[in-house]
C-alpha positions as CSV (number, residue, x, y, z in Angstrom):
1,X,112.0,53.5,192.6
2,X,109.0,51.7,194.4
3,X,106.9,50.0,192.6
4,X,103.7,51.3,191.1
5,X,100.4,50.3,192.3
6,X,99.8,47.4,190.0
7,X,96.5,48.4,188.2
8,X,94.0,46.6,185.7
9,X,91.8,48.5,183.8
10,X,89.0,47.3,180.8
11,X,89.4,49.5,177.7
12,X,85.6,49.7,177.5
13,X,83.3,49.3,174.7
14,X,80.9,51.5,174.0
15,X,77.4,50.1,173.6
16,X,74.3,51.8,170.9
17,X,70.8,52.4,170.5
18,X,69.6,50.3,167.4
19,X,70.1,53.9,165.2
20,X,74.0,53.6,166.4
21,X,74.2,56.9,168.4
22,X,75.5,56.3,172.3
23,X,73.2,54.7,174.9
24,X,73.8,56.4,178.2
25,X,72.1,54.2,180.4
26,X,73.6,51.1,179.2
27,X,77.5,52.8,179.0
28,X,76.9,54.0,182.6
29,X,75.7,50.4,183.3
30,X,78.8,48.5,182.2
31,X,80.9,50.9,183.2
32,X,79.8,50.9,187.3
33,X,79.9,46.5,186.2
34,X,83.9,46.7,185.6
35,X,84.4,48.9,188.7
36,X,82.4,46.4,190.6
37,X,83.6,43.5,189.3
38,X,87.7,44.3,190.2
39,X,88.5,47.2,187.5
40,X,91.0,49.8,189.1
41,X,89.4,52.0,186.5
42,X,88.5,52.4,182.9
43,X,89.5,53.9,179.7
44,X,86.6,55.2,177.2
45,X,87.0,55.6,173.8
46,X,90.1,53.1,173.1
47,X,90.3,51.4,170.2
48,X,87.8,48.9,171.6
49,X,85.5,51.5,172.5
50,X,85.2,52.5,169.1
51,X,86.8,56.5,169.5
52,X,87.5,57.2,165.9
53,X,83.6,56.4,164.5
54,X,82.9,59.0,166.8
55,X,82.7,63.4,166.7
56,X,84.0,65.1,169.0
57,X,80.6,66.3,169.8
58,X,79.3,62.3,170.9
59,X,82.6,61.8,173.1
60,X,82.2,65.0,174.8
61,X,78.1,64.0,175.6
62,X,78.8,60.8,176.5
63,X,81.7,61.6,179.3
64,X,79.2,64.1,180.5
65,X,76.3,61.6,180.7
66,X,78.4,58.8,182.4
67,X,79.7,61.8,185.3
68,X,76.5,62.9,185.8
69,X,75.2,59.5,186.5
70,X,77.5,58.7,189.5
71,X,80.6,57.9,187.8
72,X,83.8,59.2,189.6
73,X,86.4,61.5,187.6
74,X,89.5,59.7,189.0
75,X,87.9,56.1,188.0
76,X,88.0,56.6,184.2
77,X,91.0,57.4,181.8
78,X,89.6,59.3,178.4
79,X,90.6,58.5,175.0
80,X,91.5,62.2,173.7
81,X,94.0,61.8,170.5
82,X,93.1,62.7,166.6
83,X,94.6,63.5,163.6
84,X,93.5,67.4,163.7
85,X,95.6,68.9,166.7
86,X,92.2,70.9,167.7
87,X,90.1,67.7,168.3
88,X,92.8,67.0,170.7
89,X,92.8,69.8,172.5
90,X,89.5,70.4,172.7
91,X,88.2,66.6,173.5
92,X,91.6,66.8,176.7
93,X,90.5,70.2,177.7
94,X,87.0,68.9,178.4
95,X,87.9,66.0,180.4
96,X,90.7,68.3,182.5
97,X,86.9,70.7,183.0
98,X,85.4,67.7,184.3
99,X,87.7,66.6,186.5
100,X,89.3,63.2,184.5
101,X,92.9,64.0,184.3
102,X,94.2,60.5,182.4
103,X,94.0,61.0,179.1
104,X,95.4,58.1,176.5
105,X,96.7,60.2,173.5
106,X,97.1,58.4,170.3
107,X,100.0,60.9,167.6
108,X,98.0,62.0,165.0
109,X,98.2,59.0,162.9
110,X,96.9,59.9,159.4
111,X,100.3,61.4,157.9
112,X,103.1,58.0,158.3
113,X,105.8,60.2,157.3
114,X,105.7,62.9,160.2
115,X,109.2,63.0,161.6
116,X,110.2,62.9,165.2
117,X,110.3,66.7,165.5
118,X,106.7,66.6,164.3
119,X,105.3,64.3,167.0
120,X,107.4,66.2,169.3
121,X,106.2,69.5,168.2
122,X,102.9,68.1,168.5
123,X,102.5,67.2,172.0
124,X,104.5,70.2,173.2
125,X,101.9,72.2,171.8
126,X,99.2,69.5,173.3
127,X,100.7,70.1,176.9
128,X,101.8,74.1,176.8
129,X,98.6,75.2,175.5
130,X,96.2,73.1,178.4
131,X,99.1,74.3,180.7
132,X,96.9,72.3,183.0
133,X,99.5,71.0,186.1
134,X,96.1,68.7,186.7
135,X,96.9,67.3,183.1
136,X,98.1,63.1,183.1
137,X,99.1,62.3,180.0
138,X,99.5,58.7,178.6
139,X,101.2,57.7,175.3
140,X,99.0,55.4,173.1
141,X,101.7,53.4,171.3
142,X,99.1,50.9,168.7
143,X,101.1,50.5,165.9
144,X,99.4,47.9,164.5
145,X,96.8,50.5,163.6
146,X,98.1,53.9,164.1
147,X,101.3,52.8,162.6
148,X,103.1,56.0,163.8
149,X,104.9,55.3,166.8
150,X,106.5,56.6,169.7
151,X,110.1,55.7,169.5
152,X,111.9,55.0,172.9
153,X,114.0,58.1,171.6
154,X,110.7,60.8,171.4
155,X,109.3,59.2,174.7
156,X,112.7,60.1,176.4
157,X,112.6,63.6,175.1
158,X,108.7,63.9,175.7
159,X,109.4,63.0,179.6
160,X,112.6,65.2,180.2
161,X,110.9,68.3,178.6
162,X,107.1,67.6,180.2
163,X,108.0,65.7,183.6
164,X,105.0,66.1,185.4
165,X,102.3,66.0,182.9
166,X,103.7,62.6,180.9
167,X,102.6,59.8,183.1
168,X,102.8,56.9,181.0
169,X,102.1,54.7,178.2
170,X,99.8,51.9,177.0
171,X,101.9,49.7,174.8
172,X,99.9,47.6,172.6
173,X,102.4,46.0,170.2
174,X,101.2,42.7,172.1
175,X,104.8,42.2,172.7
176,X,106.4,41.3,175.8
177,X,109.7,42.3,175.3
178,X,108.7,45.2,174.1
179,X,106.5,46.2,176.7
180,X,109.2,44.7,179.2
181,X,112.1,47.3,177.8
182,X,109.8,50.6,178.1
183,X,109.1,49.0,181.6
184,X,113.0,49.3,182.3
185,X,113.6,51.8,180.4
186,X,111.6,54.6,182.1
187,X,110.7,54.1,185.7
188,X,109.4,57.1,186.4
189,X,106.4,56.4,184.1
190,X,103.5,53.8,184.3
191,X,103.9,51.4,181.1
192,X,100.5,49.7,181.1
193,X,100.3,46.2,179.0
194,X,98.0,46.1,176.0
195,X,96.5,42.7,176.9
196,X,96.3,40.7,180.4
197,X,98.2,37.7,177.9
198,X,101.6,38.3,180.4
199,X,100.2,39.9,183.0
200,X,101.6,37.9,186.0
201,X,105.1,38.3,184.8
202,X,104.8,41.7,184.0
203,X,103.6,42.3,187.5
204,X,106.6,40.9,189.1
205,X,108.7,42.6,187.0
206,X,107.4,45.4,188.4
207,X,105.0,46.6,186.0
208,X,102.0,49.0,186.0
209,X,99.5,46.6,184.5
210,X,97.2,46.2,181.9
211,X,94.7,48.4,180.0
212,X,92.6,45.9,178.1
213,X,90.0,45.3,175.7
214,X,89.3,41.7,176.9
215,X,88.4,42.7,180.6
216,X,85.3,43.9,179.6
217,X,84.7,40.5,180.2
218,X,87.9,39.1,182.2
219,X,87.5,41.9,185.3
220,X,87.5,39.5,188.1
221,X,90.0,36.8,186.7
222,X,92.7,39.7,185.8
223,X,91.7,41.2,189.1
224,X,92.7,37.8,191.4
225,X,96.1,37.8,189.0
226,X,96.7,41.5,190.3
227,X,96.3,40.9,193.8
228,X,98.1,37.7,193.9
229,X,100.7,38.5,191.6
230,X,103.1,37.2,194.8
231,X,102.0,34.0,195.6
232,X,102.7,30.2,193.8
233,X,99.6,29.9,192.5
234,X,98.8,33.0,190.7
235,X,100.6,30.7,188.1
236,X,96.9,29.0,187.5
237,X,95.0,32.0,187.0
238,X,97.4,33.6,184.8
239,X,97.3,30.4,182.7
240,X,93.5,30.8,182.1
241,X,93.6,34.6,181.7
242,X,95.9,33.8,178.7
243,X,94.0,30.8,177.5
244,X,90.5,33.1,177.6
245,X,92.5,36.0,176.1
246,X,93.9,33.6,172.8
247,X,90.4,32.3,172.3
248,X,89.3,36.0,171.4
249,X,92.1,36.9,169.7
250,X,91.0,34.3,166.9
251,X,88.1,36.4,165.9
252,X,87.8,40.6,165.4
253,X,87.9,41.9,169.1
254,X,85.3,44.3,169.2
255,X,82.5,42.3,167.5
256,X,83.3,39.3,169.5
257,X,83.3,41.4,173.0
258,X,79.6,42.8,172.0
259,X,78.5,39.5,170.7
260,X,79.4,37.0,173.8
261,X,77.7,40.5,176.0
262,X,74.6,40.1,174.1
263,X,74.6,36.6,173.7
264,X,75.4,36.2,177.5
265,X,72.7,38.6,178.8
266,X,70.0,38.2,176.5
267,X,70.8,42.0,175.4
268,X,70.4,42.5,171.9
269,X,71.5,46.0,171.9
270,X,75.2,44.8,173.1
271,X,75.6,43.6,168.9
272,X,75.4,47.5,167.1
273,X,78.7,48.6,165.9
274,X,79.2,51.7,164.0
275,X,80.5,51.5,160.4
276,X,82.9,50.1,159.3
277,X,82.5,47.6,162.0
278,X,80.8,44.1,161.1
279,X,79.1,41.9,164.0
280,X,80.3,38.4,164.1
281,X,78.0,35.8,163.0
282,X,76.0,33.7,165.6
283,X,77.5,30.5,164.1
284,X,81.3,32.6,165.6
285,X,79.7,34.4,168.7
286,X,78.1,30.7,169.7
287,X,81.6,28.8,168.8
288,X,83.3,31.4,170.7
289,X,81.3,31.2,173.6
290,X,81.6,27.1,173.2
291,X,85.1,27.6,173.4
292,X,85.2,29.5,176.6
293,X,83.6,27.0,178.3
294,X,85.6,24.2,177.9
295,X,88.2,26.6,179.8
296,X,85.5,26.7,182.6
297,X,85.6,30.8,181.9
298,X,81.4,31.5,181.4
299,X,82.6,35.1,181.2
300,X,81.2,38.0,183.0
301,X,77.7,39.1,182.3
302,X,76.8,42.9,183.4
């Protein structure tokens, strides 16, 4: 089999008005900046878009908003899985209405016990009751925080019993070998990387990509790696994607993406989290931001 396209997409953060509901504008904003700025596309309401602090009611409104401001359906990939089948259903069957067909599908994640007949059972249902042919589903495999997995064993069965709606999965163990082995190990699907930290070599082992929270700010540098993936000196690049990638990885992702954003564009609103997120400090955003300068990265200001 040929391979895929490679692809980088930012798992976007969503920013807030100062009383922590969605702001439109500004989501729409960033959004149109990570296209621009060498994005294949981008996934809402990831893990670093906050999706869990969220109703289904907010996610729903906010695709809605970011469509009807220009956005293209086949740009974005939606963040659709929760505990309560229903939500599921009902936050995939909107974005199918709308016209996004990549969905990213966490297994409902609150039960650690739930067998693999469960999670099987599960996204049978998922799939047979959209009976959408439109429907491309991807595997969210986080078990860092969802803890349930999706065992190399329930993604084979998944893809022999739903062929055409199971496109992929988003591995983000953060480990390469990992990553590597779903790679080989099902060809017919895209396996997106978690982080750009292997990028490079995961490109020219024929890889999908990367969907990650770090391009929010590393769009263009991941986005030279992917189109010269081929040549000697993609070596460089790769080197200071990793480097700029290990500097955030020292602090809590999401409050040191909206921190740099806000420190970076003189954008206050860029620091609201919801509960039970904390913002950094400015003593971390400001040694964070000193950091990625000595790697000559300023970062990537909307």
């Amino acid at each position: 089999m040929s391979q895929p396209v490679p692809q980088v997409l930012a798992a976007s953060l969503t920013p807030l008005t100062a009383d922590k509901s969605i702001d439109n504008d500004r989501y729409a904003g960033h959004v149109n900046a990570l296209l621009k700025n060498g994005c294949d596309g981008v996934l809402l309401f990831g893990t670093t878009g906050e999706a869990n602090s969220f109703t289904v009611t907010e996610r729903q409104a906010a695709l809605e908003s970011l469509l009807e401001a220009g956005v293209a359906p086949s740009t974005l990939m939606v963040g659709t899985g929760c505990c309560a089948l229903p939500d599921t259903l009902s936050l995939t069957r909107h974005a199918l209405e709308l016209g996004v067909h990549r969905v990213l599908v966490l297994p409902p994640f609150y039960y650690k016990n739930a067998s693999e007949d469960g999670l099987f059972n599960t996204f049978a249902a998922l799939i047979e009751q959209l009976d959408n042919p439109a429907l491309r589903l991807y595997l969210y495999h986080f078990p860092k925080m969802a803890v349930v997995a999706f065992t190399p064993e329930l993604i084979a069965r998944l893809a022999e019993r739903f062929p055409e709606q199971l496109a992929g999965i988003k591995d983000s163990t953060g480990n390469r070998e990992h990553t590597m082995m779903l790679n080989s190990r099902f060809p017919s699907l895209e396996v997106f990387a978690g982080s750009e930290m292997f990028l490079l070599e995961y490109l020219r082992a024929g890889g999908a990509g990367c969907i990650s929270a770090t391009t929010n700010l590393t769009a263009g540098l991941a986005a030279v790696v992917r189109d010269h993936y081929h040549l000697p000196d993609a070596e460089l690049d790769q080197q200071q994607l990793s480097a700029v990638r290990s500097v955030f990885e020292r602090y809590p992702m999401i409050g040191a993406l909206k921190g740099l954003l806000a420190m970076q564009t003189g954008d206050s609103g860029w620091e609201h989290l919801r509960l039970p997120l904390s913002n950094l400090d400015k003593d971390s955003v400001a040694e964070l931001r000193h950091a990625l300068s000595e790697l000559n990265f300023p970062g990537q200001a909307d």
